[in-house]
C-alpha positions as CSV (number, residue, x, y, z in Angstrom):
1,X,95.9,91.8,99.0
2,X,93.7,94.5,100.5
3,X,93.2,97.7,98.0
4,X,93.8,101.0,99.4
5,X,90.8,102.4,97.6
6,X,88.3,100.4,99.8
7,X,86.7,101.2,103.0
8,X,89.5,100.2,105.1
9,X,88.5,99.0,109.0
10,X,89.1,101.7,111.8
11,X,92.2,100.8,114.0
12,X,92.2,101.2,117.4
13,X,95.2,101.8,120.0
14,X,94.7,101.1,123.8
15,X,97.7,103.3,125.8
16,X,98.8,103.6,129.4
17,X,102.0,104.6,130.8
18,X,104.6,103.3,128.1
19,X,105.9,106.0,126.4
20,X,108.8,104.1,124.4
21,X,106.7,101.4,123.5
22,X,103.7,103.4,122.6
23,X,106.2,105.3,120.5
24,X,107.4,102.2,118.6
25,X,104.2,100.9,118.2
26,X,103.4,104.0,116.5
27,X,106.1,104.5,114.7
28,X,105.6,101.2,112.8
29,X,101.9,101.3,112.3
30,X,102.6,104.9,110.8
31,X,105.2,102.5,108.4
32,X,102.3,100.3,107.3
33,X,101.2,100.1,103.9
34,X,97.4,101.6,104.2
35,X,98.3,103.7,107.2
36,X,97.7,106.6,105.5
37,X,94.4,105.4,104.4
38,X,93.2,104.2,107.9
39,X,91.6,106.1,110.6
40,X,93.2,105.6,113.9
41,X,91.5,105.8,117.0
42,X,93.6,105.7,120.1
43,X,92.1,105.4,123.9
44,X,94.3,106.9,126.3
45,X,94.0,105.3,129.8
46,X,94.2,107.7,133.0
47,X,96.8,107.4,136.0
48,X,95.9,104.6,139.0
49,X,98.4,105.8,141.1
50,X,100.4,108.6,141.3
51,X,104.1,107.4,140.7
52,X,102.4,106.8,136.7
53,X,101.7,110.5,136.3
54,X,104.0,111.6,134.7
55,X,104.7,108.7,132.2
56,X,100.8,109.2,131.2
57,X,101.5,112.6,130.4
58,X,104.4,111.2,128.3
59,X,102.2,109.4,126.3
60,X,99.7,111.5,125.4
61,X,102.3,113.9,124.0
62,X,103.3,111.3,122.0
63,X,100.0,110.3,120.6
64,X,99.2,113.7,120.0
65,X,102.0,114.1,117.8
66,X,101.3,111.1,116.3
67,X,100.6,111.2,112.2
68,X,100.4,109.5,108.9
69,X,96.9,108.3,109.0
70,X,93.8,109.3,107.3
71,X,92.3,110.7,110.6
72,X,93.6,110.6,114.0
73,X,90.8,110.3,117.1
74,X,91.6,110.6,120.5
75,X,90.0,109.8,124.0
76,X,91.6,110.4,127.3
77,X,90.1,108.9,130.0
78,X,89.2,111.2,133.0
79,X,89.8,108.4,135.4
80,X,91.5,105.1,135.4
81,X,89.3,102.3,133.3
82,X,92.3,100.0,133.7
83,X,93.1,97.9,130.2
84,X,90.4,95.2,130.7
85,X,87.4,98.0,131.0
86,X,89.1,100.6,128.6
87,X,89.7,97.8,126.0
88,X,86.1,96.2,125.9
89,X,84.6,99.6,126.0
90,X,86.7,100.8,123.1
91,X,86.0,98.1,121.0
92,X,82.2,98.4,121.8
93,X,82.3,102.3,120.9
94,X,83.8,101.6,117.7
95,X,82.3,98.4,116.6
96,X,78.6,99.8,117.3
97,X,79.9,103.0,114.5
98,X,81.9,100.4,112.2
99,X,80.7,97.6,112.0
100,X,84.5,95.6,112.6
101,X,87.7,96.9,114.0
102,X,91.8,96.1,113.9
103,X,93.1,96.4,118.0
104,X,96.2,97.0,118.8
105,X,97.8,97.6,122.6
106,X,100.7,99.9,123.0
107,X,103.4,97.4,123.0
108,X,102.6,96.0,119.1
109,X,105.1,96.3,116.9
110,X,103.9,95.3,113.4
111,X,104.8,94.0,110.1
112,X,104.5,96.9,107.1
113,X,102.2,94.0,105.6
114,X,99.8,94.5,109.0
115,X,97.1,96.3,107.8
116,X,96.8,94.7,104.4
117,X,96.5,91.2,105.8
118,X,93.7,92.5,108.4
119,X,91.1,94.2,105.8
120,X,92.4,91.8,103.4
121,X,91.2,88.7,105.9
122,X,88.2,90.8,107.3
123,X,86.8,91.4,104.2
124,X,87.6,87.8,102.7
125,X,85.6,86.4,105.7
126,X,82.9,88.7,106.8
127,X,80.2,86.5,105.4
128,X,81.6,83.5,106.6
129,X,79.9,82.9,110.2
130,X,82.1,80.7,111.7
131,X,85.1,82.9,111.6
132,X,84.6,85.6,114.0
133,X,88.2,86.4,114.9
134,X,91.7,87.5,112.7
135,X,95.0,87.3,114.9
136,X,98.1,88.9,113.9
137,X,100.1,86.6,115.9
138,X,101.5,83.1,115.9
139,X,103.2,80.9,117.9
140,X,106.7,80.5,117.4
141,X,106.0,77.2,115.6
142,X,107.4,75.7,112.3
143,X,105.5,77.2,109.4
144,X,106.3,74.5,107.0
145,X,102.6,72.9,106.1
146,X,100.1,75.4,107.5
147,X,99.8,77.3,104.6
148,X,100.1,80.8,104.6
149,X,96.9,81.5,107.2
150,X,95.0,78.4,109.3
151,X,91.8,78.3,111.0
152,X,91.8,77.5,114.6
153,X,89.9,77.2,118.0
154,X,92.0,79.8,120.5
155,X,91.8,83.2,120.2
156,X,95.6,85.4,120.3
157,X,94.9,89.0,121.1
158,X,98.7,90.5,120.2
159,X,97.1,92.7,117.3
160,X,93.7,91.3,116.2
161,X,90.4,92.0,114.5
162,X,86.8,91.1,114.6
163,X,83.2,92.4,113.2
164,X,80.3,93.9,115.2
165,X,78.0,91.2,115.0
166,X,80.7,88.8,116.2
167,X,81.6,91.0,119.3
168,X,78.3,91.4,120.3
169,X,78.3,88.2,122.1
170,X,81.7,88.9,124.4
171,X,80.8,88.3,127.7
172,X,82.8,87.8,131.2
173,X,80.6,85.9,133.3
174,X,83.1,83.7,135.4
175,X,81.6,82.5,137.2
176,X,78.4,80.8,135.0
177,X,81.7,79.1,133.2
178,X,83.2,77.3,135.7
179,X,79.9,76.5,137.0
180,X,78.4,75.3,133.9
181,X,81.2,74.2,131.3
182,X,80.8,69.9,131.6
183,X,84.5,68.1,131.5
184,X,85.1,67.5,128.0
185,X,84.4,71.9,127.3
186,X,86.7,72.3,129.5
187,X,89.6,70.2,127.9
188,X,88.7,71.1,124.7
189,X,88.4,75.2,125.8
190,X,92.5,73.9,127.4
191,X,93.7,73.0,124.0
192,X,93.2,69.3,124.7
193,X,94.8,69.6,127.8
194,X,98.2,70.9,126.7
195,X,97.3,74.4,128.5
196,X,95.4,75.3,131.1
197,X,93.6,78.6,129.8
198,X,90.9,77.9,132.3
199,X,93.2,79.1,134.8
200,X,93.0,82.5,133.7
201,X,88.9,82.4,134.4
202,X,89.3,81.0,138.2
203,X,91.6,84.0,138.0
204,X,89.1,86.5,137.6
205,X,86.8,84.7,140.1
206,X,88.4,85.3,142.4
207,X,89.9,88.0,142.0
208,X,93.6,87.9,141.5
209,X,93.3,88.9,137.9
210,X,91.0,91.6,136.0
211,X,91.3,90.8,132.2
212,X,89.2,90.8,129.2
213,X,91.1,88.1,126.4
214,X,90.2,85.3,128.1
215,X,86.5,85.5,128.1
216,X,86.5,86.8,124.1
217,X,87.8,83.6,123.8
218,X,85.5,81.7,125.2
219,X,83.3,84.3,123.6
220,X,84.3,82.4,120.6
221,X,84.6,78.8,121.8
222,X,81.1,78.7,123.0
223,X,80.1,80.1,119.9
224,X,81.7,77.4,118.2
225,X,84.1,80.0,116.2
226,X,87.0,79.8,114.5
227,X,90.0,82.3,114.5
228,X,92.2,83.2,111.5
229,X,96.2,83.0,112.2
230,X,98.6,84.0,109.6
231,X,101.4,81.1,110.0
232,X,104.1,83.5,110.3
233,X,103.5,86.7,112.3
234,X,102.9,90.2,111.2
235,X,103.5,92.1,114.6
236,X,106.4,91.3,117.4
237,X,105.1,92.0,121.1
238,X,107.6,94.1,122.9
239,X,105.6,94.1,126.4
240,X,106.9,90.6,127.8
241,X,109.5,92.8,128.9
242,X,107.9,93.1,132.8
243,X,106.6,96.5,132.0
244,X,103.0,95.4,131.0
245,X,99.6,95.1,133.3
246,X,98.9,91.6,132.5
247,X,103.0,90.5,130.7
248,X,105.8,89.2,132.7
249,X,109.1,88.9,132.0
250,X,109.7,86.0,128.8
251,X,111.0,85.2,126.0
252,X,108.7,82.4,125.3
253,X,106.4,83.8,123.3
254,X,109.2,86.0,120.5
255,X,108.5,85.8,116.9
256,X,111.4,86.3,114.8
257,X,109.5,85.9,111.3
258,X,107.4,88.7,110.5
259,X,104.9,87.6,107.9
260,X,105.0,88.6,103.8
261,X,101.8,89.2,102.1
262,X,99.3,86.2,102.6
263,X,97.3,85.4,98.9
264,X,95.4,82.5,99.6
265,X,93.4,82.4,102.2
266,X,91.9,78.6,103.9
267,X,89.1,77.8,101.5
268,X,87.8,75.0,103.7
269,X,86.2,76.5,107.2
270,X,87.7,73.5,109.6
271,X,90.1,73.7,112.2
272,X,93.8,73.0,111.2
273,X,95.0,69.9,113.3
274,X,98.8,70.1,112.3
275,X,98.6,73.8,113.8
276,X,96.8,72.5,117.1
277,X,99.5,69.8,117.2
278,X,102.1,71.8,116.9
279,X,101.1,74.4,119.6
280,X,100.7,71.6,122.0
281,X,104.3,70.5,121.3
282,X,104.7,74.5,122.2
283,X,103.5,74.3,125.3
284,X,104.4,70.7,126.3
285,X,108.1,72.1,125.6
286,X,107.2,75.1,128.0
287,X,106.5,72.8,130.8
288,X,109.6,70.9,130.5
289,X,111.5,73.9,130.4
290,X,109.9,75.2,133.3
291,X,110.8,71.9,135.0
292,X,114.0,72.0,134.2
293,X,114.3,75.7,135.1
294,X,112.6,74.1,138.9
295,X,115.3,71.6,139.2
296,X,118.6,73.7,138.4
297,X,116.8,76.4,140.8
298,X,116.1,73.5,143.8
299,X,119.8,72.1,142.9
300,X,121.4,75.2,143.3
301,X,119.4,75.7,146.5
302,X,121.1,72.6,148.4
303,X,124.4,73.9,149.8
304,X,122.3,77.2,151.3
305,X,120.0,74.5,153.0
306,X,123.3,71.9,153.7
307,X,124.1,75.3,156.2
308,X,121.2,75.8,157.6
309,X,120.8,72.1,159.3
């Protein structure tokens, strides 16, 4: 893995108005093994509405107690960015002085192993022009086969990193997507059809979302990059508890095994199909439970209606 004595990659926290989470998120990056070697830099978002006052406030005396790293930056916004703006700006800012970056948000637990996997892969890769992402997440998918890292088209953003000259290229243009992307883009850019991440662009057309992790990765796709996954996860995202901007309330997405030290890295830059097979087996078991969900919902709905005839 990663040694301490090298030039380790800045890490970057984005917080808003989650104290507890921002706290545990701390709390276990502080636990990680080149924590105390790593310089943190955390952007601390600003109220959009008064009833978050005081919960900001919170937070920043939290991350100004914060310690075990090498250095400890912070930035609190004067005015609300909001997480898409105050995360694309941040990484800007500190990819332009760094050259790469590891992101967190404030509701990323991690692995001890974290850090180590993310220089470790950074470093292993920087030269390597196809790979221009390293996620920290994975599906809750079965393991068995994919090695202890894979290469893959879609981007996860639960704890990830990237180098300047990959970044440079993120762009949220919308519009010029759905305008431009031809068929077969489309259903590859959708996983082949077993999810439809195009949904979250039309989204942003037209206004009902404002988000920034779609468009890094079609960033990427367009590019014709590839992302790093580890096959078992180093961080567990606490936010999918209905207290995040952008996270509902789910359980779909939990990882349970938090990933050991990964030694061998893919040698051969290609996509891994068993991993994109078995994330479509994800999601195709999503939508029947969904369905399912829909029916015992639409059942349980017929005696109320029975009244009302």
């Amino acid at each position: 893995m990663f040694e301490a004595g090298k030039t380790l990659a800045p890490v970057v926290l984005f917080a808003y108005a989650r104290p507890e989470h921002t706290r545990l998120t701390l709390d276990a990056l502080a636990a990680n093994k080149l924590a105390s070697h790593s310089d943190l830099v955390i952007y601390a978002d600003a109220a959009c509405r008064e009833s978050d006052e005081d919960k900001v406030r919170e937070v920043r005396e939290i991350i100004h107690a914060a310690s075990g790293f090498r250095s400890i930056k912070i930035v609190e916004r004067e005015t609300n960015f909001g997480l898409a703006k105050n995360i694309v700006d941040g990484v800007s800012e500190v990819c332009d002085k760094n050259g790469r970056v590891i992101v967190l948000e404030d509701d990323i637990v991690t692995a001890p192993n974290f850090l180590s996997f993310m220089n470790a892969a950074l470093e292993r890769y920087e030269n390597e022009p196809r790979v221009w992402h390293i996620s920290g997440w994975n599906y809750p998918i079965d393991p068995e086969g994919l090695g202890e890292a894979f290469l893959w088209r879609v981007m996860n953003c639960w704890g990830w990193a990237t180098w300047s000259n990959r970044w440079r290229h993120f762009s949220k243009d919308p519009a010029r997507l759905i305008d431009t992307w031809r068929s077969e883009e489309i259903a590859r850019f959708n996983l082949d059809g077993a999810h439809d991440f195009l949904a979250q662009v039309m989204a942003n057309r037209n206004g009902a979302l404002n988000t920034w992790a779609i468009f890094w990765y079609a960033s990427i796709f367009e590019n014709h990059g590839l992302c790093l996954n580890p096959a078992r996860s180093f961080v567990c995202n606490i936010g999918n508890d209905g207290s995040g901007v952008n996270c509902g309330l789910t359980e779909d997405f939990s990882t349970k095994q938090l990933g050991a030290c990964v030694e061998n890295f893919p040698e051969v830059i290609e996509e891994s199909a068993l991993a994109v097979q078995r994330v479509k087996i994800f999601y195709g078991g999503m939508r029947r439970t969904f369905m399912q969900r829909l029916a015992r919902y639409v059942k349980s709905l017929a005696p109320v209606m029975a009244g009302h005839r």
